[in-house]
N, C-alpha and C positions, 0 to 999 in steps of 0.2 A: 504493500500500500504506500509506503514512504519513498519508494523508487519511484511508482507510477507519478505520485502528487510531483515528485521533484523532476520528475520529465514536464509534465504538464505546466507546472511555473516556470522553466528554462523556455519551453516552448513559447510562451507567452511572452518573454522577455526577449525573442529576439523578432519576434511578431510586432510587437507594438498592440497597442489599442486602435479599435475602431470609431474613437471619439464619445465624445459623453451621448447618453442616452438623454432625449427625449421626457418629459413628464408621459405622453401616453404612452412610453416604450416601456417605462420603469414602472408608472403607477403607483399604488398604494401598496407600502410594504410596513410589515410589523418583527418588531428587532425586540427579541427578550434581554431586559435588563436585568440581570443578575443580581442576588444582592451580597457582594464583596467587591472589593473596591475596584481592583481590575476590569472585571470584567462589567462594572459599569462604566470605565475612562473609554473601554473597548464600545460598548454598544453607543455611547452619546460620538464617540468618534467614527462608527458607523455615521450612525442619524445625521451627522454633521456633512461630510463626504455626500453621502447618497442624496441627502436633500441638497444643496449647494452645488455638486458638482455633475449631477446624475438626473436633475430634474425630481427624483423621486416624495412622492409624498409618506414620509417614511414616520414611523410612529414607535416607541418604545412603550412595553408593555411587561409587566413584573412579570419575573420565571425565576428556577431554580432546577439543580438540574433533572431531577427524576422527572418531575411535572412538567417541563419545556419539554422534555426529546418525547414524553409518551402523548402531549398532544403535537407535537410535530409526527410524530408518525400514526397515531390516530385519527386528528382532525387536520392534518396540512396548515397549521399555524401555533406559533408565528413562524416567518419565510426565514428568520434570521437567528441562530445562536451562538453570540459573538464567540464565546468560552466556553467550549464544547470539553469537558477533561472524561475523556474518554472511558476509565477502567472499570468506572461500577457499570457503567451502560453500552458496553463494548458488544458482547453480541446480540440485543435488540436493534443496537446501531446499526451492524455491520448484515441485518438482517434486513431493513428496511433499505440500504442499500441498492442491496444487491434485489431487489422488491420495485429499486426506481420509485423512492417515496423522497429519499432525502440525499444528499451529495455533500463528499466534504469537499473546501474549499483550500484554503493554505493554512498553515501550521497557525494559532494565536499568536504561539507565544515559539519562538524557531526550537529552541532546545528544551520544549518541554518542562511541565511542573516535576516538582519535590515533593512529596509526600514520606512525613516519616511521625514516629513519636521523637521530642525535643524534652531534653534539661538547658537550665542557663548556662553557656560556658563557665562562670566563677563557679556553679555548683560543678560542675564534670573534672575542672581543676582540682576541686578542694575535695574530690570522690573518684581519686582514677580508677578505681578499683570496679564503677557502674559505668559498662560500656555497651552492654544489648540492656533490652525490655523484660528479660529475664535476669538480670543484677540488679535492675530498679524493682522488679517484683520482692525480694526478699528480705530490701527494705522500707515498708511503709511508714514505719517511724521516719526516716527522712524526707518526707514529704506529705506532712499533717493536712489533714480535709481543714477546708474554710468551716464546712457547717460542723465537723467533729473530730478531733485533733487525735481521738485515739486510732482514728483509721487514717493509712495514705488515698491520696487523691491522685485520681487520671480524668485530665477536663478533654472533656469529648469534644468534638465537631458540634456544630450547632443542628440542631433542629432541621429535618428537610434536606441537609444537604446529603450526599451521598455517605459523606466522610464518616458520618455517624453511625451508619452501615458499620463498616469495616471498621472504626474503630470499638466500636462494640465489641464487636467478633474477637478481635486482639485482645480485648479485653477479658473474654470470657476462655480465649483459645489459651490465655499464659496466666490462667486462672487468678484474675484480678481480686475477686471475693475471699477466696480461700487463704489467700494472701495476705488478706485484710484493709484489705484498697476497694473506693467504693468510687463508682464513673460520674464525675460530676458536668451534670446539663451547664451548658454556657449560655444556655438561650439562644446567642445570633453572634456575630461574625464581632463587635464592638465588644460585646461580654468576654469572648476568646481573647483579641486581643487585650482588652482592659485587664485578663487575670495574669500576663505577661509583663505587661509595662508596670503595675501592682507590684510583682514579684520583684522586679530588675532594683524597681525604686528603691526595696527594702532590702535587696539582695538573699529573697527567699528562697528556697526551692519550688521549683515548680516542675511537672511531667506532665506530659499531653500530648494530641495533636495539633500539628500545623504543617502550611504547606509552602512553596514559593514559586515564584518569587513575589514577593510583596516587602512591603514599608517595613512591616515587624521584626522581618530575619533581616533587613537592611541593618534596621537600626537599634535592635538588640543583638547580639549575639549569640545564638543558641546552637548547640551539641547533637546530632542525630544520635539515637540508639540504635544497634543494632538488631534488627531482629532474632537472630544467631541459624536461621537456616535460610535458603535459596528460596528464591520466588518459583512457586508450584501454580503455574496455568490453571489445572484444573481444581484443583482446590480452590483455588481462587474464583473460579466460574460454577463448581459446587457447592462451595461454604460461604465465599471473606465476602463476595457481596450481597448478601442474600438475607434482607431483612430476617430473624429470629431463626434463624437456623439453630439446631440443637444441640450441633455438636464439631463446631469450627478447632481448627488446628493452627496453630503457630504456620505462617508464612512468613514470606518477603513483601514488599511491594513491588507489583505492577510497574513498570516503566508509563510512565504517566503522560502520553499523548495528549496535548493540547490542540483540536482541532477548532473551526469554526465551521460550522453545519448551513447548512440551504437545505430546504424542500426545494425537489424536481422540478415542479411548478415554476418558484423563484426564478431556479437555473435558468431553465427555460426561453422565461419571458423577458429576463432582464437584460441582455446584451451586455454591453460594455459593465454594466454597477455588478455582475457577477462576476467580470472581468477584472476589475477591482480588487472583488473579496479575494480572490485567488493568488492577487501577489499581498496583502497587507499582512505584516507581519512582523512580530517586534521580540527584537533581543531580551534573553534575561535583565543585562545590565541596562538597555534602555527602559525596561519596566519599572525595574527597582529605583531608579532616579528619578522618573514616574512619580511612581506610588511614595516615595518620601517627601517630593514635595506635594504633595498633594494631602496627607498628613500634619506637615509642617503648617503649612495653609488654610487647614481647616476645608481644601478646596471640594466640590461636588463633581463626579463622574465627568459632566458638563465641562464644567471647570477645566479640570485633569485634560480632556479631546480638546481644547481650545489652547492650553496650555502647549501641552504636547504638537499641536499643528502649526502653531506660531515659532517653535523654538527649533523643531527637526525636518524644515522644508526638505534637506537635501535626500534624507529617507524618504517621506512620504511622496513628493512629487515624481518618484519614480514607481509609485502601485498606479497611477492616474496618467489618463493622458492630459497634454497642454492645454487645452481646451478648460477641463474639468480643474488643472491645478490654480487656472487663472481666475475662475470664479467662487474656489474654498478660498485659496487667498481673499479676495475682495468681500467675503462674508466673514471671515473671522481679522476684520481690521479694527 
C-alpha cells in the first residue's frame, strides 16, 4: 500500500495539477474535525485550501475516529478525514477499500504516529531499573492514583477515541488490577494532557498513554516503555483492538499509519481538490513546531491552518497548483 500511495504522489508530482476546480466541480464537501489538536490544525487547513483555492463549499463537522470511518463507510459522509490513524480500524478500512466506498489519499503526517505507554524522563532517570510496562506493573507504589494513593494509576486514552480500546486491553493483558493499579478515565484529550503538565510541574510520576507527534512530547519530555514482546498482527486484529475482549495478551504496537481518507464519491467528483489531498502532507518536526505554538498561543485549529499557511508557503505551494496558491494566499492576508 505505501509503495503504491508513493508511486501515485511521485506521479502526480511530475504531472503537475490540472488547475483549481470550479465551485460546481468541487461542490459541497464535509471534513471531520477531530477532537485533538492536530488533527483539527489539519481539517480547518483543509477547509481553508479547498474553500479558497478549490472553489469548494466545504464545511467541518465533529468526528472521532470509530464514528467518522463507520459513517464514512456506512453513510458516505463526511467526504473528508483529515487524521485517519489507521491501527484500530485497519481492516474495516482496508475493506471498504477494496469495496470502492472510501480511498486513501497521502500520508497526514509522512513518518507516521507514536503510540506507546510514557513515564516522565526525570522519573525513568531516577528508576533505571522501569524500562517495559511490565517493570512499571510491579511497582504501583510509585505511581499513586489521584483518586486513591494506595493503588498505582494508568490514565487511559480519553473516551471514544480508539486508544482507549487498546489501552484497556494492555491494561488488562499485563494485569493492571492484580497489580494493584487501577485505569484512570481522562475524560478528553485536555484532561490527558493537563495530568502530564500537572505531573512535570511537580515533578511527579506519572504512567499512561500518549501518542505523537504533538505539543506535549514537544514540550515535556517523556520515556517510552517497553512493551517486552514483538508486535503480533493477529492478536492485535483478534484481541488489542476489540472493545471488551476477554482475554487480551501482552503485545507490541502496530506501526501507526497516518493516513487521510476520501469517500469514492469525493475522489470522484473532485478533480484537482482530490489532487490536492494526495500531495499535503507534513513532517513530524513540522507538526510538532505546529502544535507548540499553537499551545503557546492559546491558538484554535483555525488559528494553527492560518498560522501554518502564512509561515510554510515554500511547503504548501507545492500540494496546489499556481492558480489555487495565488488565491489561499490573498485569503489568508
Amino acid at each position: 500500500m505505501k509503495k503504491l500511495l508513493a508511486s501515485t504522489l511521485l506521479a502526480a508530482g511530475f504531472f503537475g495539477f490540472a488547475g483549481a476546480a470550479s465551485a460546481a466541480g468541487c461542490g459541497s464537501v464535509t471534513i471531520a474535525n477531530m477532537n485533538w489538536p492536530s488533527a483539527e490544525a489539519l481539517a480547518n487547513l483543509d477547509k481553508l485550501v479547498l474553500t479558497a483555492g478549490y472553489g469548494c463549499d466545504a464545511e467541518l463537522v465533529a468526528g472521532d475516529t470509530v464514528p467518522t470511518f463507520t459513517s464514512m463507510i456506512e453513510k458516505g459522509q463526511p467526504d473528508i478525514a483529515p487524521e485517519g490513524w489507521l491501527n484500530s480500524v485497519r481492516e474495516p478500512l482496508e475493506k471498504a477499500v477494496k469495496e470502492n466506498k472510501l480511498v486513501y489519499a497521502a500520508p497526514a503526517i509522512t513518518e507516521g504516529g507514536t503510540e506507546s505507554w510514557w513515564i516522565p524522563k526525570y522519573f525513568a532517570d531516577a528508576h533505571p531499573d522501569i524500562k517495559t510496562i511490565a517493570d512499571a506493573m510491579k511497582h504501583p507504589e510509585l505511581f499513586p492514583s489521584p483518586e486513591d494513593p494506595k493503588k498505582g494509576a494508568v490514565f487511559n486514552c480519553p473516551s471514544g477515541w480508539a486508544c482507549q480500546i487498546t489501552t484497556t486491553n494492555f491494561y488488562k493483558a499485563y494485569e493492571g488490577d492484580k497489580h494493584g493499579f487501577t485505569l484512570v478515565d481522562t475524560g478528553s484529550a485536555a484532561g490527558l494532557d493537563g495530568s502530564i503538565a500537572k505531573a512535570y510541574e511537580r515533578k511527579e510520576p506519572w504512567l499512561g498513554y500518549y501518542w505523537g507527534p504533538t505539543a506535549i512530547l514537544g514540550k515535556y519530555p517523556m520515556v517510552k516503555l517497553d512493551n517486552g514482546v514483538p508486535f503480533d498482527e493477529k492478536e492485535w486484529q483478534r484481541c488489542t483492538t476489540i472493545a471488551d475482549c476477554p482475554d487480551p495478551k501482552p503485545n507490541g504496537w502496530a506501526k501507526s499509519d497516518i493516513y487521510t481518507i476520501v469517500t469514492k464519491k469525493f475522489a470522484d467528483k473532485s478533480g484537482p481538490a482530490f489532487d490536492y489531498l494526495k500531495q499535503r502532507q507534513l513532517s513530524t518536526v513540522e507538526f510538532n513546531k505546529l502544535l507548540a505554538w499553537m499551545v503557546d498561543n492559546q491558538a484554535t485549529g483555525e488559528d494553527g491552518a492560518k498560522y501554518y499557511l502564512k509561515n510554510n508557503e515554500a511547503t504548501w505551494s507545492k500540494w496546489v497548483s499556481p492558480e489555487a496558491a495565488e488565491k489561499i494566499k490573498a485569503a489568508i492576508k
